[in-house]
Every structure is written in C-alpha cells, then in structure tokens.
C-alpha positions, -999 to +999 in steps of 0.1 A: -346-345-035-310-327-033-283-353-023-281-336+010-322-337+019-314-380+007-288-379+035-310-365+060-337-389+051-315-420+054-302-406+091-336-400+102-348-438+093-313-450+107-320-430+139-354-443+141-339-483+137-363-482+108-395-479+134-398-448+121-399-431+161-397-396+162-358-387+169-345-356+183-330-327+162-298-328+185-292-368+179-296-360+145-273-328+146-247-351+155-252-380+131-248-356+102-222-333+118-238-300+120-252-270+140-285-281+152-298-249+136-288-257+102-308-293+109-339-275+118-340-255+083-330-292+069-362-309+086-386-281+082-379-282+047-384-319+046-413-312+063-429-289+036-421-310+013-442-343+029-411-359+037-410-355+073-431-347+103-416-322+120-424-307+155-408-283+176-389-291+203-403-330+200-384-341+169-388-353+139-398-385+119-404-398+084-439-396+063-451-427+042-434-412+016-399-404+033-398-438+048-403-448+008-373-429-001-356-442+031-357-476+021-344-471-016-317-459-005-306-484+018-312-504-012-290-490-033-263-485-007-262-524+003-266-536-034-239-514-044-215-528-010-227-564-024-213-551-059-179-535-048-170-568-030-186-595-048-179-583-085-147-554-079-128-573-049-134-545-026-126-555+012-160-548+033-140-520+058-140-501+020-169-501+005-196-480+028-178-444+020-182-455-021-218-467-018-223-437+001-219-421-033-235-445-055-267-444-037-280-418-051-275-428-087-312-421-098-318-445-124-342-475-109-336-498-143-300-494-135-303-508-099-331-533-107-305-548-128-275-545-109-302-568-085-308-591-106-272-593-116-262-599-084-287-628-082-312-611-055-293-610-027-306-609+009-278-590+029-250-568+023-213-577+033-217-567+069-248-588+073-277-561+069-308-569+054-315-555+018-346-541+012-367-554-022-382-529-043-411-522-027-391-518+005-401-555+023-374-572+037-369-602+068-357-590+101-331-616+111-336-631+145-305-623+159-287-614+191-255-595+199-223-620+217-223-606+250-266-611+252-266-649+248-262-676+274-226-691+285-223-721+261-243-710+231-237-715+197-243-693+174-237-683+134-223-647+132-247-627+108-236-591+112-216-567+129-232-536+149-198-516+142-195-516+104-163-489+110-133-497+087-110-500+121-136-528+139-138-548+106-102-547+102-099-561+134-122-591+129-101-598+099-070-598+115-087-624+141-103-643+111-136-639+124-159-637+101-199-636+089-212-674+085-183-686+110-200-705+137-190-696+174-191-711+209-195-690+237-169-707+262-171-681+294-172-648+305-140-632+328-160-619+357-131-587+365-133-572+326-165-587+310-143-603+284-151-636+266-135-665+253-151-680+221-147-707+205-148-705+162-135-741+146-109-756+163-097-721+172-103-706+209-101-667+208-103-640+234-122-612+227-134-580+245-165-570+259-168-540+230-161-571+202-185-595+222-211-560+221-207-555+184-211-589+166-248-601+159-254-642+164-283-665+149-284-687+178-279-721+168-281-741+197 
C-alpha cells in the first residue's frame, strides 16, 4: 500500500465509525480534501486490489482485509500519540499531525516494541481506544456532556474534537481526561452548562458540553 491508498483506508474506517458502513464518495471527498473524481480512481483502485468494496453511486466500504489494515494503523497512530507525550513531552493539541507521519512506519517488531515499551496501553492521549495486534479493543461505555441527565457525574474519557484549537481550550480551562465532573444545570436561552470539576464551577458552551465524552459515574 502507497502512503496515500493507507490514508484512504484509515478515512474510510473513520467514516464508517469503525462499523465498517458503506460511506459515500462525496463524504469522503471532503475528508481527504479532493475532487470526488480523483476519489473514485482512489477507491476503484482499492477495490481491485481487495481492499475495498466499491459500488457506483452507493459508496464505498472496507474488505476483511482493509478493515485489517484500518486498524493497524490506528494502532500505530495512537501508540505513537502515547509516545510523543508520555516519553518526548509533547502537548496532546501536537502530536496527531506527527503520528500522522509515523503511522506508516512499516516495521511491526518496531511497533510491537514501542507497545510493550509503553506498557500496553489502552487509550491514546485524547481518550481513544487503541487497538491490540490482532485489531480487538473495548468500546468504552461513554456519553457526550450535553447527552446526560442534569446532576450527573461523570469521568471525562475523551474528547470528540481532538483539533489543536478545542484542546487548547480545555487546557486553558484545566479540564482535563480523568477529571471528574458534575453536571450542575443547563441555561434554557443558549443551551450552555455549568459544571462542576473539584471545587471549581465552570461555564461552558453547548459546542464544549457536545465535544467531551463522560463514563457516567453516578
């Protein structure tokens, strides 16, 4: 696989929410920035290939085999994001462009180790599951703010928005993954929320409240 045929891969699984659903050559178009023509040469050569399934006018998803591929390199790319912050002191709003890179390193002996260097870890440092070698992983139970009940509380576990300027923002407000939070209220005119994370009360949006995932604690 060319780097570019990996990036297509990777968009189609992230398309699909890792279903693996058939998703439209426009959506895709616009996830990879490009002429919808130029996807259709991309996915009916993944197609030839076995990597895709490809049908006109109806989309596109992922063989076995490309959802194989899929998952490796999700692999790499949160092992590597785990590595950039944990070991090189990377903030998380940096390190998705650079494991965008690193992900297609080829070598699997170089990223089963860099795994078991990093002592198996579970998530990457915006929360997301990381898949195990032969592409299992556990689905966390988890809900976004703004979906829960008035006077939950919840663990943050993730972010939806993993965008440098959202993650920036959280760590301006020192909210952060593993934080617990109370839901206090909801302002009925904008949809905002007051939460509750310590001894600190915050007031957040309705796009913040839509963008943070909660394990729901009580």
């Amino acid at each position: 696989m060319t780097l570019s045929e990996e990036d297509y891969i990777k968009a189609i699984y992230h398309l699909g929410k890792g279903e693996n659903i058939t998703v439209s050559t426009n959506a895709l178009a616009e996830m990879v920035d490009t002429k919808p023509s130029s996807v259709t040469d991309m996915v009916k050569k993944l197609s030839e290939k076995g990597v895709a399934n490809y049908r006109p006018y109806k989309g596109v998803s992922l063989s076995e085999y490309g959802q194989r591929i899929a998952l490796s390199l999700v692999r790499k790319h949160r092992l590597w994001e785990v590595f950039l912050v944990e070991k090189l002191d990377f903030s998380w709003d940096e390190v998705h462009e650079v494991a965008e890179q690193l992900e297609h390193i080829k070598s699997e002996k170089l990223i089963d180790r860099l795994d078991k260097h990093l002592g198996f870890p579970q998530v990457d440092p915006h929360g997301d599951p990381i898949p195990s070698k032969s592409g299992e992983f556990k689905k966390a139970i988890k809900k976004l703010l703004n979906d829960i009940p008035i006077g939950s509380i919840g663990v943050c576990v993730g972010v939806k928005d993993s965008s440098p300027p959202f993650l920036k923002f959280l760590d301006k407000n020192k909210i952060a993954l593993g934080d617990t939070i109370l839901v206090l209220d909801k302002e009925e005119f904008d949809g905002s929320y007051n939460i509750k994370i310590g001894e600190r009360a915050i007031h957040i949006s309705n796009q913040i409240a839509g963008n943070l995932y909660l394990k729901i604690t009580e």
